[in-house]
Structure formats: structure tokens, C-alpha cells
C-alpha positions, -999 to 999 in steps of 0.1 A, spaced: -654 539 268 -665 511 288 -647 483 265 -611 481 284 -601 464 259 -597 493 234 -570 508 267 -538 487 250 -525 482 213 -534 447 197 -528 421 170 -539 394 159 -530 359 179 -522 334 154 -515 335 112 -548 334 87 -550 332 51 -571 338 26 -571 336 -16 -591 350 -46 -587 375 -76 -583 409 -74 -614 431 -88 -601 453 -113 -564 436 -115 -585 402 -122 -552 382 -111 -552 354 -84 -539 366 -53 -532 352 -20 -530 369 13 -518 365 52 -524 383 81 -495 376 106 -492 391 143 -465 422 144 -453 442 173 -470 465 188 -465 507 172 -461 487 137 -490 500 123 -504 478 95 -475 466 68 -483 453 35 -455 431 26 -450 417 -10 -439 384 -8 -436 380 -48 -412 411 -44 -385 399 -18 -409 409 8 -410 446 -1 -431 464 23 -454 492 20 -471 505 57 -509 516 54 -502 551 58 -514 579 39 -481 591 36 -482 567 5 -513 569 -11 -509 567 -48 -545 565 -63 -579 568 -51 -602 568 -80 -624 536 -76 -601 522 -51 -572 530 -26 -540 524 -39 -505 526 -19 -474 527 -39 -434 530 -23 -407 530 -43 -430 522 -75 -445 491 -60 -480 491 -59 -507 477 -33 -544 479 -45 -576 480 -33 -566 480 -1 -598 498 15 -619 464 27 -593 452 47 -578 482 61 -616 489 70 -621 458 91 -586 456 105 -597 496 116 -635 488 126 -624 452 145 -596 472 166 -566 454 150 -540 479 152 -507 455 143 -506 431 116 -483 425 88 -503 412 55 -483 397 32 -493 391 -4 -484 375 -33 -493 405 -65 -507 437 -69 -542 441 -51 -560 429 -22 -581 398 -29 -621 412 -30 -634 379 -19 -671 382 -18 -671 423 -26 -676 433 13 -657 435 47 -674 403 68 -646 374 50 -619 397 67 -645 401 97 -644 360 100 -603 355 96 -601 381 125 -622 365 145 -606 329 136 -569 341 144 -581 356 174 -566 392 192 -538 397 211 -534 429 237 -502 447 239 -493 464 272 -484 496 251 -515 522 253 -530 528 228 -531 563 211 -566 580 199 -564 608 175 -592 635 186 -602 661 161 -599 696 179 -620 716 153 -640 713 124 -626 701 92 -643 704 55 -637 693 26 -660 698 -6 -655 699 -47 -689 696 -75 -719 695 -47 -698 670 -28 -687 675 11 -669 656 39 -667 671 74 -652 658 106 -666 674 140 -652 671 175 -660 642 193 -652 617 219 -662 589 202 -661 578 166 -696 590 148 -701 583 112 -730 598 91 -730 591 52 -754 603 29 -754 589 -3 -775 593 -41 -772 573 -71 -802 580 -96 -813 546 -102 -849 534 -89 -836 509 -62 -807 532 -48 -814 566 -48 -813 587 -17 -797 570 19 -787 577 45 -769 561 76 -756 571 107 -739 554 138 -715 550 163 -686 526 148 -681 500 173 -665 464 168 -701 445 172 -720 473 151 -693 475 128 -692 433 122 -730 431 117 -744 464 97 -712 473 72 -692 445 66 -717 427 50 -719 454 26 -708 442 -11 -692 466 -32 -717 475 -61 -720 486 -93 -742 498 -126 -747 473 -157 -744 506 -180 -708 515 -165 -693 479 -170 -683 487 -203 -663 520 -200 -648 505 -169 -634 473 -185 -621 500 -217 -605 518 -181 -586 488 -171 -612 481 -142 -635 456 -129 -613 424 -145 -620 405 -117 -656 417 -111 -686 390 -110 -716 384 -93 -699 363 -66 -679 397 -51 -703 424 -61 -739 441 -66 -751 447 -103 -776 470 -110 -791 469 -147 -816 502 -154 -844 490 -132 -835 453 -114 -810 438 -94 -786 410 -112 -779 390 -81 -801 358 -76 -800 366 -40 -807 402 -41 -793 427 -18 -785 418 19 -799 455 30 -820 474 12 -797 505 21 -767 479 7 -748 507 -12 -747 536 13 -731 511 41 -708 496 13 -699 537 13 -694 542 52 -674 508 52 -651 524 25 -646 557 41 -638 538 79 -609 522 51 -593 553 41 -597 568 71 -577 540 89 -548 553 64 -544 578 94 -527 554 113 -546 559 152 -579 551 161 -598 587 153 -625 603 177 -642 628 159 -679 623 139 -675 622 103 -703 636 77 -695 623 44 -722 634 14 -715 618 -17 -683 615 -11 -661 590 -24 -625 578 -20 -604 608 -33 -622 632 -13 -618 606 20 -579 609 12 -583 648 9 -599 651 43 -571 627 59 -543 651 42 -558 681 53 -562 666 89 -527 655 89 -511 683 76 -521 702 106 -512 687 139 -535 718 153 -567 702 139 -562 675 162 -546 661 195 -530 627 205 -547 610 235 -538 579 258 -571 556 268 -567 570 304 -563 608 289 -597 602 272 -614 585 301 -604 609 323 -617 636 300 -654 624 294 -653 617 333 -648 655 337 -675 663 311 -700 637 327 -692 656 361 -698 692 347 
């Protein structure tokens, strides 16, 4: 709470750009992140469609099988997870992102390209306040020996617990408070990943077209296929937490409450944001001041 920047609603100062191929679309793509006012939200705008927008809201998620999709009006925005995740993590809470096809370029397969066009267009503060979502009560979701659970808080907590039976992954587990710095050094490094075995079925799925070893981690049955190995040895389970940060921004406000994901993936991240937003008991909508004044009070007692 210390960080007075996090009091007002931001953007970012000047227009970046970036370009590459989308992972499962495989098509060239272009994007750029452009200031908006402030209570925009973040706005997807196809410029290949007569600048047909789509706002980051769950309100229009479409698909969330191995990525985030948003659809309005039959127009689709893919794999939108990575960036939603930094714009999220990096306290950008207004940008419009316009785009030139389908999905969300990967880049290198993790969050720190988007980190680095943040940090080169810079931030703006608003004088608007900004809002906080705090979760009141506890929320659970779970399906097939899979769970996600958001607990009170006053500040944003994330614990994810992972498993993948392969001799490298296995078991991990992470947990931390979600903070601009933190978040810019120990997730968005974090390359999206996946199994040599799976390619296959995947590519027969209409997935991974784009995929390469330039934007993600392959496993075969015991080795790693990337010349330069992993950048953490936990690299998959903080790929996960910088995923579920992405579909949690879907919400729309910053959220204060600490989130227990266990082998949880993106449709049951969207399942836990419906449930939460379908209740406006499960949570409350605080200022920066409302919130400071509160954890003063509970410091005091």
C-alpha cells in the first residue's frame, strides 16, 4: 500500500508496437498499444475489421481451452492471456491494443516482450481513483481433482500448485505477493510450454501452427528441446500463475483477495471469475484511500 502510485487509474504515455505470428492461428500479426482514457478498461480493436472493438472483459469470453479467447458480435480475439497478464501485473489499467488478425502475437512464448514495450512507452497517471475489487468471502471452484479458491485479502496473494508427470516438471509449487517489480522479474519470463508427445494431436486440433522453439518450452519423454534450457527450473508452474493473473484481469479492477489455484487451468480461471462476478455479495468495490484507511484500522487493532 505504500506505492502511491497504484492511488490513480493509468495508461500508457506514448504508442508501442510489436509483430510476430500467432501460436496456434500461425498467421502474422501485428499489434499496438495506444494510451486511452481513463475507466476505458483495456479494448482490443481490430484494425483489419474497420476497427471493430472487443473490451477485455469476461463478459465476452468465448473459449478457454488452451487459450483465452474473446469474441463480440462473431469477431474473435485470441490468446489474449500474456498481454492482458502484464498489462494486469504492470498496473496498466487503460490501453487500447489494436491488431491487425485473429490472435495476440506470442512473441517469445512469455510475458517480459510486453513487460519491455510497457516500460519503453512509459505510464501515465490519471487523476480518477482507481477502484480495487476485494473479495468478501471465500470462493471455490473445483471439477476432476482440480480446485481454484480465492480468500479475503488486502492485498493480491497468488499460490499455484502445479503437476505434470514428466521427470523434469512434476510437482511445483509457487507462491507470492503480485507486485509490479516481482511480477516483471519471476513470471514474465515464463515461456509457455509444452509436451513433444501432444504436438501431434494438437496440430490434428487446429493448435500450436505457429509454435517453435523461439516462443515456447518442448519437453520430449525425458529432455528439454531448447538449446538454452529452461530460464527456471520451476519454468512451467510460473508460466501457470502468469496465465491465471491473465484471466483474472478479464475482471476488469485490480482484485485483492489471495488466489489458490491447483492444477487449474484456463477454463476453470474463467469459472472462478463468473462465479465471482455473478455475485456482487462475494465482493466489494474499494477507492485507494477506502483501502488505506482500512489496513490503517487493522494495523491499529
Amino acid at each position: 500500500m505504500e506505492d502511491l502510485f497504484l492511488r490513480f487509474e493509468t495508461t500508457v504515455q506514448r504508442p508501442v508496437e510489436a509483430a510476430g505470428v500467432g501460436l496456434h492461428s500461425g498467421v502474422p500479426v501485428k499489434i499496438r498499444i495506444l494510451p486511452a482514457p481513463p475507466s476505458t478498461g483495456i479494448v482490443f480493436i481490430r484494425t483489419d475489421l474497420d476497427g471493430f472493438s472487443i473490451p477485455a472483459s469476461w463478459r465476452y469470453v468465448q473459449k478457454v481451452s488452451y487459450a483465452t479467447s474473446l469474441m463480440r458480435q462473431g469477431v474473435l480475439i485470441s490468446t489474449t492471456e500474456h498481454l492482458l497478464s502484464v498489462f494486469y501485473s504492470m498496473s496498466v489499467d487503460n490501453a487500447y491494443v489494436e491488431i491487425d488478425n485473429l490472435e495476440v502475437p506470442i512473441l517469445d512464448g512469455s510475458g517480459q516482450p510486453f513487460v519491455d514495450l510497457i516500460r519503453a512507452a512509459g505510464i501515465k497517471q490519471f487523476r480518477k481513483r482507481r477502484r480495487f475489487l476485494r473479495i468478501r468471502r471465500p470462493v471455490s471452484v473445483e471439477a476432476g481433482g482440480k480446485q481454484i479458491t480465492i480468500l479475503p485479502s488486502d492485498r493480491f496473494l497468488l499460490t499455484c500448485d502445479t503437476f505434470f508427470d514428466h521427470p523434469l516438471v512434476g510437482r511445483q509449487v509457487l507462491e507470492m505477493e503480485v507486485t509490479p517489480e516481482r511480477y516483471a522479474m519471476e513470471l514474465a519470463p515464463a515461456r509457455t510450454f509444452g509436451f513433444e508427445y501432444e504436438l501431434d494431436q494438437m496440430r490434428n486440433m487446429g493448435l500450436i501452427r505457429g509454435a517453435s522453439l523461439e516462443n515456447a518450452v518442448c519437453f520430449d519423454r525425458t529432455s528439454i528441446l531448447n538449446p538454452g534450457g529452461l530460464r527456471f527450473q520451476d519454468e512451467c508452474c510460473r508460466h501457470k500463475a502468469l496465465d491465471l493473473i491473465g484471466d483474472l484481469a478479464l475482471i476488469g479492477k485490480p482484485v485483492l483477495g489471495h488466489v489458490i489455484a491447483e492444477r487449474a487451468g484456463h477454463a476453470m480461471h474463467y469459472a472462478l471469475v463468473n462465479r465471482i462476478m455473478s455475485d456482487p455479495t462475494l465482493y466489494e468495490i474499494l477507492s485507494f484511500d477506502q483501502l488505506a484507511t482500512r489496513v490503517a484500522h487493522a494495523l491499529v487493532s
